[in-house]
N, C-alpha and C positions, 0 to 999 in steps of 0.2 A: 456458183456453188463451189464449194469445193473436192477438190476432187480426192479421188480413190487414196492417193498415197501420201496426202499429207495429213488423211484422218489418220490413215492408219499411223502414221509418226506422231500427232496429237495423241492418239489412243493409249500409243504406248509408252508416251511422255507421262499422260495422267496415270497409266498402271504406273511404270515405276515411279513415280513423286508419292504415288498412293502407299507404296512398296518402302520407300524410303522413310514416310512416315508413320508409318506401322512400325517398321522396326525400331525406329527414333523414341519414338511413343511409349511401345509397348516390351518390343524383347528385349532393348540395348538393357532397361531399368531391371528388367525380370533378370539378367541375365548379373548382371553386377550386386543383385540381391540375394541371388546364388549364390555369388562369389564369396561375399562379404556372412551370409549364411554357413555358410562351411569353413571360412576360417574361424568361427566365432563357436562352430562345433568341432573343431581340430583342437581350439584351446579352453575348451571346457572338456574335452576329453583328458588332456593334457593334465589339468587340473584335479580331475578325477582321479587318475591312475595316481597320481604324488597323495593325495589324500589317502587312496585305500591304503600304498607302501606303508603310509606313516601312521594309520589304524594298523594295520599286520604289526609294523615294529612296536606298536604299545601294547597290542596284546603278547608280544613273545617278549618284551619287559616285563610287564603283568607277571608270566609265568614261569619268568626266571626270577623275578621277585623271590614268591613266592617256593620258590625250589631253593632259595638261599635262608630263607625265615625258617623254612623246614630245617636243613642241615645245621645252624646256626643252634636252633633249639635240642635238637637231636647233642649237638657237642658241647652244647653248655654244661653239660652234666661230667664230661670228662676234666672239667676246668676246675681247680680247686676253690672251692669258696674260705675265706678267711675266717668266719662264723663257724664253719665244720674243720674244727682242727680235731675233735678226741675222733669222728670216722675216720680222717687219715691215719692217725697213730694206731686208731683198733685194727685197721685194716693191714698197716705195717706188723704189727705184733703178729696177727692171725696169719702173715706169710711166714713170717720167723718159726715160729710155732709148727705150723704145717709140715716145715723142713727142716727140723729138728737142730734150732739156730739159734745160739744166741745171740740179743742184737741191745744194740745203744743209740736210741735217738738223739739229735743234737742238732739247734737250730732253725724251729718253724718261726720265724719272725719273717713276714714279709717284708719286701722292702716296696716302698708306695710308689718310687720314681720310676722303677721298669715294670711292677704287678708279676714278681715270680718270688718265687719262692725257692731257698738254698736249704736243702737238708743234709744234713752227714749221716752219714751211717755207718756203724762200726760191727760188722757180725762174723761170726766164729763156729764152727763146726768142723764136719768130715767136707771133705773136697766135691764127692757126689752130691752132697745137700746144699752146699756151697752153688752149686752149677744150677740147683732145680731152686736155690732161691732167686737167683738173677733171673730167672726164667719168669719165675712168680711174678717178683718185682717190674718188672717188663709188660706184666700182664694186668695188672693192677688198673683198675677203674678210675686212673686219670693220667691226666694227656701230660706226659714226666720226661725225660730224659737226663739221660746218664752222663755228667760231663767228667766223670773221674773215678777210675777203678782201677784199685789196688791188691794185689793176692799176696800173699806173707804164709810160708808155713811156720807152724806150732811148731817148733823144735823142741824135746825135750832130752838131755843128755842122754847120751846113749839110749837112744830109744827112738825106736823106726814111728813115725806116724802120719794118717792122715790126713791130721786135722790144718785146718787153714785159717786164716784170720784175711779179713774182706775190709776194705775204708772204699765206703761208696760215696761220692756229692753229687746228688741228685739237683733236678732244675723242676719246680712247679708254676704253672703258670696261674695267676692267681685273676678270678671273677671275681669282682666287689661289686 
């Protein structure tokens, strides 16, 4: 028969061969299916996160769109339309007027290659209305600047006066 200690070395031979192929078998795969499991949820997360960014940035395009469509329309109205020349003029005149000015238009012709507009303007008054028609002019319901202003007093011979003489060239920027 065999004796006492070379079952037990047999015994422990088949436990671990048993041991060995258990883990061979069963945990070595489990354990590399993990492995391969979690890198494959490391770059789908990966994945994900670039996706939301790039949903977030279309929505805060979307909303800056749309915050641009807004002010664009909002200032369209400050732009001169070529079709509304007699509102500019009435609206010139109703500053003259107001400030007790006399004024001479001269030059709404657009020009098509830059889309602005050259006006002259020649007006005359006291100095104080003189100061509160620039003011007007300035204030006027479209988007203008002043590229040339000229102040001249009235002189008349011997004779102390207020009065002033103004040559404005205004710039419009013209919406067709």
């Amino acid at each position: 028969m065999i004796d006492f200690g070379k079952k037990t070395i047999i015994s422990v031979l088949l436990f671990g061969g048993t041991v060995i192929i258990v883990i061979a078998a069963i945990i070595w795969p489990t354990v590399t299916y993990i492995k391969n499991l979690s890198q494959e949820t490391l770059e789908l997360k990966t994945y994900m996160e670039k996706r939301y960014e790039s949903v977030q940035h279309t929505k805060y395009a979307k909303q800056k769109i749309q915050e641009i469509k807004n002010e664009v329309m909002e200032s369209s109205g400050l732009l001169y339309e070529s079709n509304k020349q007699l509102q500019l003029i009435t609206a010139l005149e109703n500053v003259a007027t107001r400030n007790n000015m006399t004024q001479k238009i001269e030059g709404l012709n657009p020009d098509e290659t830059t889309h602005q507009l050259m006006i002259s303007l020649n007006a005359s008054g006291s100095y104080l209305d003189s100061l509160r028609y620039l003011s007007d002019i300035e204030k006027i319901n479209y988007f203008l600047q002043i590229n040339k202003l000229t102040f001249s007093a009235l002189l008349d011979r011997g004779e102390v006066s207020s009065s002033t003489k103004m040559s404005l060239e205004l710039e419009l920027y013209v919406n067709d």
